[in-house]
C-alpha positions as CSV (number, residue, x, y, z in Angstrom):
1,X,14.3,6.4,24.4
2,X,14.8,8.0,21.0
3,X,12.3,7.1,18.1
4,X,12.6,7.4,14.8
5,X,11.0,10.0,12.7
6,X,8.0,8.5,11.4
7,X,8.3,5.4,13.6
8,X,4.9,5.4,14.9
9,X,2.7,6.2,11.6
10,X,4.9,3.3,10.3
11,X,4.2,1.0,12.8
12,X,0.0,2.0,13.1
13,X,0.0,1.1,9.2
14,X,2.0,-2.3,9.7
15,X,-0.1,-2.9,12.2
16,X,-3.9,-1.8,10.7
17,X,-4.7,-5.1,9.4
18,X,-4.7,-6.7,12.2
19,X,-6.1,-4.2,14.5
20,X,-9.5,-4.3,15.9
21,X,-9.7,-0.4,15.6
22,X,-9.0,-0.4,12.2
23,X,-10.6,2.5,10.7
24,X,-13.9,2.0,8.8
25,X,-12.5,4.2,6.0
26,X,-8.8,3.4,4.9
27,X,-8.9,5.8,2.5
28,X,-9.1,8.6,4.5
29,X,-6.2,7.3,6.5
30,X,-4.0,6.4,3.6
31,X,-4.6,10.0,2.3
32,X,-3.3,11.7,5.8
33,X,-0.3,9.0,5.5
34,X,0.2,9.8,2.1
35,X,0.3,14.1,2.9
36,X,2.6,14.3,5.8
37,X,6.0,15.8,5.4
38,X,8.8,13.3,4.3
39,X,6.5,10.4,4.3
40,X,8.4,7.2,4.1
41,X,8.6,4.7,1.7
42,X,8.2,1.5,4.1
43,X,4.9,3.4,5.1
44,X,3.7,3.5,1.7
45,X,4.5,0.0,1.0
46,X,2.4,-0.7,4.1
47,X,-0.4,0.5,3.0
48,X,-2.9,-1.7,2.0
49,X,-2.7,-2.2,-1.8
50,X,-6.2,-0.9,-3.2
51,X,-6.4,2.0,-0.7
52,X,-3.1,3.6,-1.7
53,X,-3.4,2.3,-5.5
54,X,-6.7,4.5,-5.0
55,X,-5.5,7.6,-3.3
56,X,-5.9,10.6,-5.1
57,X,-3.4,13.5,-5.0
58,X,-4.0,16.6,-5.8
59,X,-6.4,15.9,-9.2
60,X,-9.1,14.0,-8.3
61,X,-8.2,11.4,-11.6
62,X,-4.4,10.7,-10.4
63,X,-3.0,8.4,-8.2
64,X,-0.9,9.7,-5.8
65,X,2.5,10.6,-7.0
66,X,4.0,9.3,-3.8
67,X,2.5,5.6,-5.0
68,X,3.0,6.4,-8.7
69,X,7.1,6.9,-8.2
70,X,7.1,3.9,-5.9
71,X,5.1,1.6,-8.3
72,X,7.0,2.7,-11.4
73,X,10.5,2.2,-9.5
74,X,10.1,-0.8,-8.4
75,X,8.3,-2.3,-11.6
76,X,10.8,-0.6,-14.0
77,X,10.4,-1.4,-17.8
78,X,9.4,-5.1,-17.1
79,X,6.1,-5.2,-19.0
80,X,5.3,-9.1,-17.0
81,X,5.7,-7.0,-13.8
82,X,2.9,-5.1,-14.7
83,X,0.9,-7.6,-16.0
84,X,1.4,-9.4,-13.0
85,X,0.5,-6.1,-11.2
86,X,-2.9,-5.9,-13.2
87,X,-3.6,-9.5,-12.4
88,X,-3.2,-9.4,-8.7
89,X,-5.6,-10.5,-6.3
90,X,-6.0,-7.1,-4.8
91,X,-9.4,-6.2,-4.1
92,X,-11.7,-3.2,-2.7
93,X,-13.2,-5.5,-0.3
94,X,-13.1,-8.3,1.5
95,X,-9.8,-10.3,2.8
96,X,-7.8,-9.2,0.0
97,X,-8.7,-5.6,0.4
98,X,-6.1,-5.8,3.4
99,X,-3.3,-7.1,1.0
100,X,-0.2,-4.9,1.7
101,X,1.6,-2.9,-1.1
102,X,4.8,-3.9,-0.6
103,X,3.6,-7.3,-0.5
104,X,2.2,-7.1,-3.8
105,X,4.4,-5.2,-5.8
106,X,7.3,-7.4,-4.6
107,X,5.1,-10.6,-5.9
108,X,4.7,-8.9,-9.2
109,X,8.6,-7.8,-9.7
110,X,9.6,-10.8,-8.8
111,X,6.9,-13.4,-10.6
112,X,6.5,-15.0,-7.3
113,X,2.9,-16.4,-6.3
114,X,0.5,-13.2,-4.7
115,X,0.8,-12.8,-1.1
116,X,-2.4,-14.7,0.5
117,X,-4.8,-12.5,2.5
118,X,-4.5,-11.7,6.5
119,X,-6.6,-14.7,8.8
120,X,-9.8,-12.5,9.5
121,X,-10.5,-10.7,12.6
């Protein structure tokens, strides 16, 4: 059976909120995700939102430019987008800390309601 090329990273970062061996760090995962070669975009967006909002690239005071171009083209121009951004319920901790990317960044483009946190393990 053929996989895809990144297939598996895509699916461990679907799949991390709900996982029992989530790692204790996200960060540190999200920065290896972010790093390897032709990363995708539906990996990104699977990320949870405050770890890869949080990633650092190569200076310690930037975002990653992976998240940055993401962010910026799916938010365009639309300044209520933003604000919406900036007013999401995404957290460092807790149940929202697990609040995907893509979830939130389609909420905010679109003016929907915020995506509502996982159940808890």
């Amino acid at each position: 059976m053929l996989v895809a090329p990144g297939a598996p990273v895509l699916s461990l970062t679907r799949d991390l909120r709900s996982s029992s061996a989530a790692p204790r760090q996200p960060g540190s995962l999200a920065q290896h995700i972010l790093t390897l070669p032709g990363c995708r975009r539906e990996t990104v967006l699977a990320l949870p939102a405050w770890t890869a909002l949080e990633s650092r690239g190569s200076h310690y005071d930037r975002t990653y430019p992976t998240v940055l171009a993401l962010v910026a083209g799916i938010l365009g121009d639309d300044r209520q987008a933003w604000h919406r951004l900036t007013d999401s319920p995404i957290s460092h901790s807790g149940p929202n800390a697990r609040l995907r990317l893509g979830d939130i960044l389609k909420a905010a483009a679109g003016g929907t309601d915020g995506p509502k946190p996982p159940a808890s393990r």
